[in-house]
C-alpha positions in Angstrom: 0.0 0.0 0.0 1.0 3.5 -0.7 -0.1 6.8 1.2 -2.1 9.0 -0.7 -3.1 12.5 -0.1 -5.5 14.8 -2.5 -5.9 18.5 -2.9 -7.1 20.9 -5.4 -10.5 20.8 -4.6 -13.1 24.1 -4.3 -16.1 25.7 -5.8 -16.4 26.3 -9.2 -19.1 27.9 -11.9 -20.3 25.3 -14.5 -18.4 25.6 -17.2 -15.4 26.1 -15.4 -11.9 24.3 -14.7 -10.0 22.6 -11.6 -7.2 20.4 -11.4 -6.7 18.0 -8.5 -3.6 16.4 -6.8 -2.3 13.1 -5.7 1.3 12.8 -3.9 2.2 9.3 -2.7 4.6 9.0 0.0 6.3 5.8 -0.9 9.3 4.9 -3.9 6.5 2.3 -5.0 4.5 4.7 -5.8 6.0 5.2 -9.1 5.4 1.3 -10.0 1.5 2.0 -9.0 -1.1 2.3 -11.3 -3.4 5.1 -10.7 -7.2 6.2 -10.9 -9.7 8.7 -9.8 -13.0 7.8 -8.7 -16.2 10.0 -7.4 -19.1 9.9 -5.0 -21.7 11.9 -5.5 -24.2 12.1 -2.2 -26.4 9.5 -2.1 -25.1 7.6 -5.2 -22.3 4.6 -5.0 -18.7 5.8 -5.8 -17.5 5.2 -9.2 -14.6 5.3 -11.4 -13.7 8.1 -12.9 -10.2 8.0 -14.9 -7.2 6.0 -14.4 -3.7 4.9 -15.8 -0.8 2.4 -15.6 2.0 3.0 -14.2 3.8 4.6 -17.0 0.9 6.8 -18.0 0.9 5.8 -21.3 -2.5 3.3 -20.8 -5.2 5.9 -19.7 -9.4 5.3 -19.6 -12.1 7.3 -18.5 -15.5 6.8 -18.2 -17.8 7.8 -21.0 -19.2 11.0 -18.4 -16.4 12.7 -19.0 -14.4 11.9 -21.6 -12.7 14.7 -23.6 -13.1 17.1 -20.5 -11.1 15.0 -18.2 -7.2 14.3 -18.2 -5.5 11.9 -15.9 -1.7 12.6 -16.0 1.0 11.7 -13.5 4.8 13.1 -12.8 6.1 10.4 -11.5 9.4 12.3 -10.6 7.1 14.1 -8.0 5.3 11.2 -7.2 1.8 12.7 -8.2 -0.9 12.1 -10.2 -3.4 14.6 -12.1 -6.8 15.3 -13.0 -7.4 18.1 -15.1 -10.9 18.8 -15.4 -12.9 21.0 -17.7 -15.9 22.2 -18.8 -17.5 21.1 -15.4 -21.2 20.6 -14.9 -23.1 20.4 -11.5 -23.9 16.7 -12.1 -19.9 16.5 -11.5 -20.0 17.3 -8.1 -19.0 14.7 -5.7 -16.1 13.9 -3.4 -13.1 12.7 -6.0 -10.9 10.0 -4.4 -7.0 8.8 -5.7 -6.7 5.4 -5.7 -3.5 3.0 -6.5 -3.2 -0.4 -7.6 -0.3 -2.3 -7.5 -1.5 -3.9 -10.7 0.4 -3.1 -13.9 -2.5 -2.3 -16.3 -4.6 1.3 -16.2 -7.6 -1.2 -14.4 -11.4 0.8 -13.4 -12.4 -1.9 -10.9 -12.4 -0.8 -7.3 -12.1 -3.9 -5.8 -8.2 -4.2 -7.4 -7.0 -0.7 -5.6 -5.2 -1.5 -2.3 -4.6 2.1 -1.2 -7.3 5.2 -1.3 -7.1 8.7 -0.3 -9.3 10.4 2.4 -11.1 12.7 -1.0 -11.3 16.1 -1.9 -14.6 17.7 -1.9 -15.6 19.4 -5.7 -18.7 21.2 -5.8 -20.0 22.9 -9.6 -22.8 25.6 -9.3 -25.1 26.2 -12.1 
């Protein structure tokens, strides 16, 4: 397991941008694959975006494809989410997970280590 810790999180206008952070605490960090998930109140978490542990495998889910970025800097041992043209139904508590699987996987069940989540809340 690796430590995880978000930020980046806030209020933003529909329409509007934030990115959030991921730094991992530990060397394996770098040999983690990576992913983002949500939880809306009231609704079950789900994946968001996530990548290998090169960052050249990526997915997303289809809600926000080409808004979304997942990137990571592994020399700072952090991962990204870039996120654009937001809409209110995006507003949820984001999570970082890592998997100490190889491939960029979306199932929960196969991360071992999960942030405590960043609150992002998109006004209309």
């Amino acid at each position: 397991q690796v430590q995880l810790e978000e930020s980046g999180g806030g209020l933003v206008q529909a329409g509007g941008s934030l990115r959030l952070s991921c730094a991992g605490s530990e060397r394996t960090f770098s040999t983690y694959g990576m992913a983002w998930f949500r939880q809306a109140p009231g609704k079950k978490r789900e994946f968001v975006a996530g990548l290998n542990w090169s960052g050249l495998l990526k997915n997303y889910a289809n809600s926000v494809k080409g808004r979304f970025a997942i990137s990571r800097d592994r020399a700072k041992n952090t991962v990204y989410l870039q996120m654009s043209s937001l809409k209110p139904e995006d507003t949820a508590v984001y999570y970082c997970a890592g998997t100490p699987l190889t491939t960029a996987t979306s199932r929960e069940a196969d991360f071992d280590s999960w942030g405590q989540g960043t609150q992002v809340t998109v006004s209309s």
